[in-house]
C-alpha positions in Angstrom: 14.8 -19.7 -5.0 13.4 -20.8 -1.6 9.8 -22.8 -1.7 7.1 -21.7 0.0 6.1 -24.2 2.8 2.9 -25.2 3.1 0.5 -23.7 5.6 -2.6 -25.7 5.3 -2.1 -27.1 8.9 -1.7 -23.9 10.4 -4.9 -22.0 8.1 -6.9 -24.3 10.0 -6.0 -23.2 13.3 -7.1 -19.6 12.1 -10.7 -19.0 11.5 -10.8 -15.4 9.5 -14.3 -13.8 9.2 -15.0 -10.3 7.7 -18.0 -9.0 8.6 -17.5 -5.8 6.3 -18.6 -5.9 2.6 -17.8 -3.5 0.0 -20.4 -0.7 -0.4 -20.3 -0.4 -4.5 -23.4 2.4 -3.9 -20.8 4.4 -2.1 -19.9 7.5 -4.2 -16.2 6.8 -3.6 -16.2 3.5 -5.4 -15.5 5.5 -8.7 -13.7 8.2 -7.2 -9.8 8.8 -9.2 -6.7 6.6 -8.6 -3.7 8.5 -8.5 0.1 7.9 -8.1 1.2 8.5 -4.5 4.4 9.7 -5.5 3.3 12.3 -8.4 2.0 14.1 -4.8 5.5 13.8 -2.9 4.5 10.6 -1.1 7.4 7.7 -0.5 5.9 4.1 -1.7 7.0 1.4 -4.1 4.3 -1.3 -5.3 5.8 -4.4 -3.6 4.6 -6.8 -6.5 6.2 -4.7 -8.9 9.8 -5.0 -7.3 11.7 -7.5 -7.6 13.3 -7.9 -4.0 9.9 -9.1 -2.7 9.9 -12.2 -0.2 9.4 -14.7 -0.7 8.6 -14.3 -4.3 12.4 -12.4 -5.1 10.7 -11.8 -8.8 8.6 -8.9 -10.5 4.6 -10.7 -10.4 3.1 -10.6 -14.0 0.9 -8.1 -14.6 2.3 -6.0 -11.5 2.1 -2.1 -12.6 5.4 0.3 -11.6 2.6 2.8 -9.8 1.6 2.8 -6.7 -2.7 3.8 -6.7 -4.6 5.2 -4.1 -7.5 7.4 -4.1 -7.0 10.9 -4.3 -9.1 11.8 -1.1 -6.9 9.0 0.8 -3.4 10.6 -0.7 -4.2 14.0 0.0 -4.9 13.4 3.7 -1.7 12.2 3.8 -0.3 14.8 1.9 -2.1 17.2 4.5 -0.7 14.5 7.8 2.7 15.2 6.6 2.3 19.0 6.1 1.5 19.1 10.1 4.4 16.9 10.6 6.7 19.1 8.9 4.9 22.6 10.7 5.3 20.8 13.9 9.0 19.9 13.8 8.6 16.3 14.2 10.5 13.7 11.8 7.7 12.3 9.2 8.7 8.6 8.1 9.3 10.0 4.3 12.6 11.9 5.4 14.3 8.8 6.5 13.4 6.9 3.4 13.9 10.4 0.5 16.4 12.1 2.4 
């Protein structure tokens, strides 16, 4: 297994602000997870595989699912219906065939 090199030289080149914190009042903070795929969508959890560089192992605690929320997944459940109406090649075809 490769190392991984150390980047504290280069980290302090890079100055990385966010300006945008979480809004936990939101009323999608609590909103359902769901399994991409369980609604057609292509998607592995990287952690959970094991050809994952530069780590090339499964990361404990790393679950097989793949979570988003459900309002996220079904606008791209609803992206690659128009796709598919519109004749154009949606990036799910390559990988699923």
């Amino acid at each position: 297994m490769k190392a991984i090199p150390f980047l504290d030289d280069l980290r302090k080149l890079v100055k990385i602000t966010y300006s945008k914190q979480i809004d936990f009042q939101n009323q999608l903070i609590n909103e359902e997870v769901v399994d991409i795929r369980d609604y057609g969508l292509a998607g592995d959890n990287y952690y959970y595989k094991i050809n994952n560089p530069p780590y090339y192992m499964r990361i404990p605690g790393a679950i097989e699912k793949l979570l988003m929320r459900k309002s996220i997944v079904t606008k791209l459940v609803s992206i690659n219906e128009r796709i598919k109406q519109n004749k154009l090649v949606s990036c799910q075809d390559d990988i699923v065939g």
